[in-house]
C-alpha positions in Angstrom: 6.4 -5.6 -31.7 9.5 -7.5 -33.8 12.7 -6.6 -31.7 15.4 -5.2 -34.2 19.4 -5.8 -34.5 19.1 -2.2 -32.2 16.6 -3.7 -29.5 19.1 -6.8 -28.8 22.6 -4.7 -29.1 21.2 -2.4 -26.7 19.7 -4.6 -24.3 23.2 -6.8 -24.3 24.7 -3.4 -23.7 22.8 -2.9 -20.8 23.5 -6.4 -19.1 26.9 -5.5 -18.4 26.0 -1.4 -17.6 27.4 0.0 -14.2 25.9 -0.7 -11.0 25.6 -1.1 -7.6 27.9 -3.3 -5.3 24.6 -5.6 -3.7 24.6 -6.5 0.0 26.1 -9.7 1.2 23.8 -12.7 0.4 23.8 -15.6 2.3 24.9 -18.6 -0.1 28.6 -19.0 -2.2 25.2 -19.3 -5.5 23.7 -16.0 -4.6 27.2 -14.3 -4.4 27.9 -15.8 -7.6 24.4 -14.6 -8.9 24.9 -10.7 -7.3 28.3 -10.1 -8.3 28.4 -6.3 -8.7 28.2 -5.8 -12.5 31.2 -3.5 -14.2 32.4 -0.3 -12.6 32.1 -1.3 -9.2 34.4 -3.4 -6.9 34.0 -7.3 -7.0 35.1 -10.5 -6.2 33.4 -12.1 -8.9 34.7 -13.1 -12.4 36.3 -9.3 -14.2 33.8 -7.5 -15.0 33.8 -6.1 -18.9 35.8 -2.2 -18.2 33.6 0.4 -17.3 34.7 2.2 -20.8 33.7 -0.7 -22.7 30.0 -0.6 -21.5 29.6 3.0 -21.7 31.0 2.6 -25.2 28.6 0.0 -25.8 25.9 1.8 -24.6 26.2 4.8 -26.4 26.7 3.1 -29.7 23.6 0.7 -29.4 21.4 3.8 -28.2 22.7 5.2 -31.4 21.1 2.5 -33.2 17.9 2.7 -31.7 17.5 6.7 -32.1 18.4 6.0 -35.7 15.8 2.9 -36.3 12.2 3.5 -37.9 9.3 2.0 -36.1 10.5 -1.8 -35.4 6.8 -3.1 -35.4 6.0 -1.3 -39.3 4.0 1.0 -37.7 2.3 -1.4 -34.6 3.5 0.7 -31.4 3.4 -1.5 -28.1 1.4 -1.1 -25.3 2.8 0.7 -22.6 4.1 -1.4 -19.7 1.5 -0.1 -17.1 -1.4 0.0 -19.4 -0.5 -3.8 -20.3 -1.0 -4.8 -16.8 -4.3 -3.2 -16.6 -5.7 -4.8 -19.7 -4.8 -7.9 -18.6 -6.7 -7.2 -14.7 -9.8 -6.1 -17.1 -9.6 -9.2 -19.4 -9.6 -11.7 -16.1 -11.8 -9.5 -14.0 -14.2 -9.5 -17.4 -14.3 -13.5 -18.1 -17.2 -15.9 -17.0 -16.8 -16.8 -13.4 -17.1 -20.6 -12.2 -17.7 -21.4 -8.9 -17.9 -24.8 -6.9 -18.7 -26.0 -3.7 -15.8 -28.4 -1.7 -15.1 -29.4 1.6 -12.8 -26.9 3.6 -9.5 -28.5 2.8 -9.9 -28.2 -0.7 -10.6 -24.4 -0.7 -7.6 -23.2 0.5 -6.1 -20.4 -1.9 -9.4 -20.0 -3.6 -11.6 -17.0 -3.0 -15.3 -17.3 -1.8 -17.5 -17.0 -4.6 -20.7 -16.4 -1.5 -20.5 -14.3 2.0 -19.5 -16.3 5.1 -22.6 -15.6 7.4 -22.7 -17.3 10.9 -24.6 -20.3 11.3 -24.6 -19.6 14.7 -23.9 -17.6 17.7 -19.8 -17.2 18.7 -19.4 -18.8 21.3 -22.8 -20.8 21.4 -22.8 -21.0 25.3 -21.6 -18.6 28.0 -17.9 -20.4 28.6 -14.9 -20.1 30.6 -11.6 -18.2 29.4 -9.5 -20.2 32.1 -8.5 -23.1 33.9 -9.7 -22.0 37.4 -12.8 -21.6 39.6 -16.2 -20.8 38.2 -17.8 -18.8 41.4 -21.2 -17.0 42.0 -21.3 -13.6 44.5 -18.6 -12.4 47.0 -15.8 -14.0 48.4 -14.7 -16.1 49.8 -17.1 -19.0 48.5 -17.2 -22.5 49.4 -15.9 -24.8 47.4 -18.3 -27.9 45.9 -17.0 -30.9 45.9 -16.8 -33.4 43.0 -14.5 -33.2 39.9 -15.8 -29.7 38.5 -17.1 -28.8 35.1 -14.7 -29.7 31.9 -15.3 -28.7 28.2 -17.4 -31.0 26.7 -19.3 -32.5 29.4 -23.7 -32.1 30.4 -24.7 -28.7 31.4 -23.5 -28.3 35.2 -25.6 -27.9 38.1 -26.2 -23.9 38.8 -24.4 -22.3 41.1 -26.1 -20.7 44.5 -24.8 -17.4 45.6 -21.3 -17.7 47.6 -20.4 -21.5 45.7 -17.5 -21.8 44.0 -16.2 -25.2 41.9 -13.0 -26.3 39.6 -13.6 -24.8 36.1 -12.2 -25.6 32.6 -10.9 -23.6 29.9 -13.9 -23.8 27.3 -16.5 -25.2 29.8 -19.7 -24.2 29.8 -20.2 -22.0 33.0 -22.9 -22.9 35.0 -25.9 -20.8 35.6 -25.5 -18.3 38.4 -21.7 -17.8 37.7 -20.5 -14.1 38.3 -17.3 -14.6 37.2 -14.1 -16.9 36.5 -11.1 -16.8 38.7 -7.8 -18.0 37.5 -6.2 -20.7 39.5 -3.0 -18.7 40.4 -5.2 -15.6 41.3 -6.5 -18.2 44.2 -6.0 -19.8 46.9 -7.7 -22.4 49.4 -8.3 -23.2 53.2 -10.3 -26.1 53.8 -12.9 -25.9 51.8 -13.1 -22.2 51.4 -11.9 -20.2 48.3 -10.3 -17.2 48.7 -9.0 -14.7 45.8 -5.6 -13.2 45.7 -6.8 -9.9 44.2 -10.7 -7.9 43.0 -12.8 -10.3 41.3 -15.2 -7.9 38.8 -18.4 -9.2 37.8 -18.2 -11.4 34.2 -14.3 -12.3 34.6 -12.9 -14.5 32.6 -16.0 -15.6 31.2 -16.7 -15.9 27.3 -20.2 -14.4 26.5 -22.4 -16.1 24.2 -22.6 -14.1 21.1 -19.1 -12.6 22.0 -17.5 -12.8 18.4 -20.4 -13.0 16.2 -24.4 -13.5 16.2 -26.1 -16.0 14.0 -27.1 -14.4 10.8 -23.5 -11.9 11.2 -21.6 -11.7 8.3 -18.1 -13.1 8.9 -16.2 -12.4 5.4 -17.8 -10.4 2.4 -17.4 -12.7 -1.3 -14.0 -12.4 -2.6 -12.2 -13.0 0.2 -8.9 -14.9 -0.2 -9.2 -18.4 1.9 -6.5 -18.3 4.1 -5.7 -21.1 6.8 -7.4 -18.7 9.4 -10.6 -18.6 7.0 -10.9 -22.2 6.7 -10.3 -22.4 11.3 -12.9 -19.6 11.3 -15.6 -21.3 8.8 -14.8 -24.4 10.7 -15.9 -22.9 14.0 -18.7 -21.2 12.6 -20.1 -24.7 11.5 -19.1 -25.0 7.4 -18.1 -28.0 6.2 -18.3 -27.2 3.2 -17.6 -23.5 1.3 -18.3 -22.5 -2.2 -16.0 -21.0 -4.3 -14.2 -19.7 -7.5 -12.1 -22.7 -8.0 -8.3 -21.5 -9.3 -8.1 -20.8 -12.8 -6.7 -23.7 -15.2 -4.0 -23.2 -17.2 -2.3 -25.1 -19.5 1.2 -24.7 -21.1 2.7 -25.0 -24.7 6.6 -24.8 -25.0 7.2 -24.2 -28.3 10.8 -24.9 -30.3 12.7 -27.7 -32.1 15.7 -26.8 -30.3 14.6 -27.4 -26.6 16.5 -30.9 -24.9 14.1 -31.6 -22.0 17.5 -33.6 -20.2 21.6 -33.8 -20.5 23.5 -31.4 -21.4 23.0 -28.8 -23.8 24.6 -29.2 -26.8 25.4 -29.1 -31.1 23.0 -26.4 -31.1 20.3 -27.3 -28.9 19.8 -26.0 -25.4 18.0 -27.1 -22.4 14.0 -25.9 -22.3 14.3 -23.8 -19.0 10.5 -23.1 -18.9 8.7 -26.0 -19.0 10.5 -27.2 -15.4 9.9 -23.3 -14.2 6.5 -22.5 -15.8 4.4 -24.5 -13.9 5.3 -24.3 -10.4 5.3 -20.8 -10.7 2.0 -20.6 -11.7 1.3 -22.8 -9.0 2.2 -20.3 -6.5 0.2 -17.8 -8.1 -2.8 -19.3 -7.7 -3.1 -21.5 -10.8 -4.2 -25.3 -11.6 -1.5 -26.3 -13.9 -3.4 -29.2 -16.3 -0.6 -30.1 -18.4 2.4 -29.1 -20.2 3.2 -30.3 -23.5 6.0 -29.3 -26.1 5.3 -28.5 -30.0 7.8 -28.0 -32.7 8.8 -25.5 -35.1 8.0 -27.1 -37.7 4.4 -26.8 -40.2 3.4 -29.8 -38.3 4.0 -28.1 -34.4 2.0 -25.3 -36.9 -1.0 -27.4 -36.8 -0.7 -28.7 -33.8 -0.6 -25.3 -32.1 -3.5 -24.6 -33.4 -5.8 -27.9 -32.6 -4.2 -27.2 -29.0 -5.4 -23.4 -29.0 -8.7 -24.6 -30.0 -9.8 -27.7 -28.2 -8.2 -26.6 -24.4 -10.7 -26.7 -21.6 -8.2 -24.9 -19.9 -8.9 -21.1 -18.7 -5.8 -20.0 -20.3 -3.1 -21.2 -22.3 0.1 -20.0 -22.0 2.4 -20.5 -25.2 6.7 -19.4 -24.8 8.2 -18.4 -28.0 7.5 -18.0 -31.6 5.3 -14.3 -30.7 7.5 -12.7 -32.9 7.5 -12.7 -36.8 10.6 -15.0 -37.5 10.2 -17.7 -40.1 9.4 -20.7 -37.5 7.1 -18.0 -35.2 3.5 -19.3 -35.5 1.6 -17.6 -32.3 0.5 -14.7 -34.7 -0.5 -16.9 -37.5 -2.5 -19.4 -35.0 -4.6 -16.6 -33.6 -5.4 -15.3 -36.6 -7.0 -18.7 -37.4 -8.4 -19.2 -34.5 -10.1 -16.0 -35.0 -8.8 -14.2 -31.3 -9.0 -10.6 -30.4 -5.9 -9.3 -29.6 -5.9 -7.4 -26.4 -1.8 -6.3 -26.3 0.6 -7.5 -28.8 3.7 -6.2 -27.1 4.5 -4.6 -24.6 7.1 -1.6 -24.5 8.9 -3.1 -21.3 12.8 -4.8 -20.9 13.6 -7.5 -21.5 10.1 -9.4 -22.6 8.4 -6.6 -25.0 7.4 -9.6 -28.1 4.6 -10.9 -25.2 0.7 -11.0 -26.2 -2.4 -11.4 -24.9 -5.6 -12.5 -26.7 -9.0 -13.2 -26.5 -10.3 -16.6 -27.9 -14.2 -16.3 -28.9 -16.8 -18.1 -30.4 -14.2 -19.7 -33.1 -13.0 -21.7 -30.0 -16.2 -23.8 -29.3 -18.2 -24.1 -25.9 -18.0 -21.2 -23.5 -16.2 -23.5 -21.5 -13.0 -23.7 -23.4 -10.3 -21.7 -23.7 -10.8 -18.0 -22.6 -7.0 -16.5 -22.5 -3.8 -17.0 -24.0 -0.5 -15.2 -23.3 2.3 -15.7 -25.3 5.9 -15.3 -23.5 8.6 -14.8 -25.2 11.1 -17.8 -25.4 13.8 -16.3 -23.6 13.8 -17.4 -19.8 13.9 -13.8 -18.0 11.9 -12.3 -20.8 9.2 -15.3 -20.5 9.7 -14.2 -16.2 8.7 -10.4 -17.6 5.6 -11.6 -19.6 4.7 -13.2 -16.0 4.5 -10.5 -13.5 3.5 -7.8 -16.4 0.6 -10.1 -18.1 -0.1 -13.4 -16.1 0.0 -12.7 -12.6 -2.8 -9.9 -13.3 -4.6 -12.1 -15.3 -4.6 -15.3 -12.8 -5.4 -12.8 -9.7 -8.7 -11.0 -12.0 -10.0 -14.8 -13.1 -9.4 -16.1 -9.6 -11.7 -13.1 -8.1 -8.7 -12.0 -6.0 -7.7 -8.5 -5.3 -5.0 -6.4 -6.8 -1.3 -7.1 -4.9 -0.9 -4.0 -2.7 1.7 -1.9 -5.0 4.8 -1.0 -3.0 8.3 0.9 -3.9 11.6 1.0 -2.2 15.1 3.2 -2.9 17.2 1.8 -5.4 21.1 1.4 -4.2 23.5 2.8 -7.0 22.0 3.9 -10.3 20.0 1.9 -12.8 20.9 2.1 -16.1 17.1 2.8 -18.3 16.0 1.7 -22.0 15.7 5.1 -23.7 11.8 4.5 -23.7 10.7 1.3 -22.2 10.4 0.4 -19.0 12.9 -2.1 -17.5 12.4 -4.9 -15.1 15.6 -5.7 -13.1 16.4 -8.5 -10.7 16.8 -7.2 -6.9 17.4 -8.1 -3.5 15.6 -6.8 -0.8 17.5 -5.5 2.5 15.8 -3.5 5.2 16.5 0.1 3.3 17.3 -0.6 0.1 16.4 -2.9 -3.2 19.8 -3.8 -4.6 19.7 -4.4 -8.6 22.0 -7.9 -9.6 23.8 -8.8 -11.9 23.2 -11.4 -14.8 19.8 -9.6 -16.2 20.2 -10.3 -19.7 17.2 -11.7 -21.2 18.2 -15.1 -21.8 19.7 -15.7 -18.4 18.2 -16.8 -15.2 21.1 -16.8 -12.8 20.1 -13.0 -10.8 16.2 -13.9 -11.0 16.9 -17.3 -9.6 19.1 -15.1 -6.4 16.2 -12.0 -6.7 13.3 -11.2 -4.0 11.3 -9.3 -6.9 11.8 -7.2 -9.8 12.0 -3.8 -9.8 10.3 -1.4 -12.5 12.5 0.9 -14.1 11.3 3.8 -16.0 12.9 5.2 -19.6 15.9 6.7 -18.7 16.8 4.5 -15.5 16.9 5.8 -12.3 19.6 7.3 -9.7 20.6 6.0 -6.6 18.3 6.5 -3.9 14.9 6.7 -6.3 11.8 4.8 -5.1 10.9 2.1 -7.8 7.9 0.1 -7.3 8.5 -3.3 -6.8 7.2 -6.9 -8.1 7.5 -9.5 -5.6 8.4 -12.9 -6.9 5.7 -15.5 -5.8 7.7 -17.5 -3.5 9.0 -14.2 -1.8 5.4 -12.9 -0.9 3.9 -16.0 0.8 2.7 -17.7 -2.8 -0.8 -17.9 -3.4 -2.1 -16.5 0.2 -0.9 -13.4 -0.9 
């Protein structure tokens, strides 16, 4: 979809739209970053009047109730639908799976079931530090140093002993039970206990957690540090896997400094720094990033880079519309893809794609993927939580992310008939939109906890709107 004189007046309109006075952040940047937007009280830089941006508004959707059909008759997918094509698309592709020591499967999700290898515990074992006994009190106490974790099976136990006992030791045979050393006390060499001693105690029975041949964790599941402790005790050195998916990056544009100052035209490329570790977080193997230009040349080289990838996907940002110098279109067609969304009806971000490279692309191990982002930062931050975050979770075998809403403070301002995605904080009652959420800025994303979705029309105070969580915000890849 080709974003029309209407699209960008309307969605500069409804940057500076009334809003909600945000909570008190924590930092002078994120008080800078949530300054309540025009119409409400603020000790930020004046906002633009309130009669201004109503004016402005109105007269943009003016524009856009007058406009034909900005795509010549292509109509975008809907925001929701978008999300679920993409799940399908990853959930669809080939799976790979390898097999790696522990350490090196964190974030990945098990491609096989975790059975035990053996009983949980193996051996009958103590749950304290205290006095392995056999029968009723009071018991006589053996001499020596007692039985510690680690150490040769200890001698059995006749009916009315009693000797030193440590946490994780194996109990010996005849024990009835495990009494804590401050539940004790002794005279001589006598053992008396402080309070009822029932039969079994304290003591850890073999089998108590799991059987050999139990299944621990079903394929699929996400390994977590807790997975990898549990595998560990259950005897895996090893786990196989679906490794993460790869992904390789293309910033496209003649006009992007990658250092100084921006300047005579040319800006600084925000998303080439930002690109990667984000998709780090979500569960991605970032295998390079490299920067084509505008020009017929960065043409051609867009498309030998589309083509010869080993990566799983390739992300592109910019030139997905149908400007002069926008080649994404033009490169898929050659490299004969299926497109699977070519734009999305969501704000800002709606020029995004998603394709399907087949058999023009080579082995079955190339690329599978691309999504194209729109150049602009917090558009290109739209294309990620509506296209590649389902994507990455699908190809990586994980679940869905739980959905989730929360009440809006002070009304939203809504795109006639797109959704909207809007920068928020998140406080204990309330997701509070901020300011700078134009689609060329990155100041209220950089301040935000998540995004929140919008429908056509906006939303008043005290609606629930489902939420995006931001990848650092929702524990990163564990999540």
């Amino acid at each position: 979809m080709i974003p029309t004189d209407a699209d960008h007046a309307l969605d500069e309109a409804l940057t500076g739209a009334a809003g909600p006075t945000p909570a008190g952040p924590t930092s002078d940047s994120a008080r800078a970053a949530v300054t309540p937007v025009a119409g409400t009280a603020s000790g930020g830089p004046a906002p633009r009047p309130a009669a201004t941006t109503e004016q402005a508004v109105e007269e943009a959707l003016a524009l856009v109730s007058r406009r034909p059909d900005s795509s010549g008759g292509h109509r975008a997918t809907g925001w929701s639908p978008a999300r679920e094509t993409a799940t399908r698309a990853g959930a669809r592709a080939p799976a790979r799976t390898h097999r790696a020591v522990l350490a090196d499967t964190l974030g990945e999700v098990l491609a096989e079931p975790l059975d035990a290898l053996t009983d949980l515990p193996s051996f009958d074992s103590s749950a304290m530090d205290g006095w392995a006994v056999a029968g009723p009190g009071p018991w006589t106490v053996r001499a020596g140093d007692g039985v510690l974790a680690g150490h040769e099976p200890p001698e059995p136990l006749a009916d009315g002993e009693a000797v030193r006992i440590a946490t994780g030791a194996r109990v010996p045979v005849g024990t009835t039970a495990v009494i804590r050393s401050e539940h004790s006390r002794t005279a001589g060499t006598q053992l008396h206990a402080d309070r009822p001693v029932p039969t079994g105690q304290d003591i850890r029975p073999r089998g108590q957690e799991c059987r050999s041949g139990d299944l621990l964790l079903p394929s699929g599941s996400l390994v977590t540090p807790a997975v990898l402790g549990l595998a560990a005790a259950a005897g895996y050195d090893e786990l196989t896997t679906r490794p993460r998916p790869r992904v390789e990056i293309l910033v496209l544009g003649d006009e992007l400094l990658s250092g100084g100052r921006p300047h005579d035209g040319l800006i600084r490329d925000a998303l080439g720094p930002m690109l990667g570790p984000w998709l780090t977080r979500l569960g991605a193997e970032v295998t390079g990033i490299r920067r084509l230009g505008d020009d017929p040349a960065g043409a051609d080289a867009l498309l030998e880079a589309v083509t010869t990838s080993t990566a799983d996907l390739v992300i592109t940002t910019g030139g997905t519309a149908a400007g002069p110098v926008d080649h994404v279109h033009p490169v898929l067609r050659a490299a004969g893809a299926e497109l699977l969304v070519d734009g999305v009806s969501v704000r800002p971000g709606h020029p995004m794609l998603l394709a399907r490279l087949g058999a023009a692309t080579g082995s079955g191990e190339g690329v599978r993927h691309l999504v194209g982002l729109p150049g602009n930062p917090l558009a290109a931050v739209s294309g990620l939580l509506t296209l590649v975050d389902p994507l990455v979770r699908a190809l990586a075998g994980r679940r869905r992310r739980p959905r989730y809403t929360a009440a809006v403070q002070g009304d939203v301002p809504g795109h006639p008939y797109d959704t909207r995605l809007v920068p928020v904080l998140l406080t204990d009652e309330h997701a509070v939109p901020l300011r700078y959420h134009g689609p060329a800025m990155l100041r209220g994303v950089a301040a935000a906890d998540a995004l929140a979705v919008v429908p056509p029309q906006g939303a008043p105070s005290g609606k629930e709107l489902e939420i995006l969580d931001l990848p650092w915000a929702a524990g990163g890849c564990f999540t």
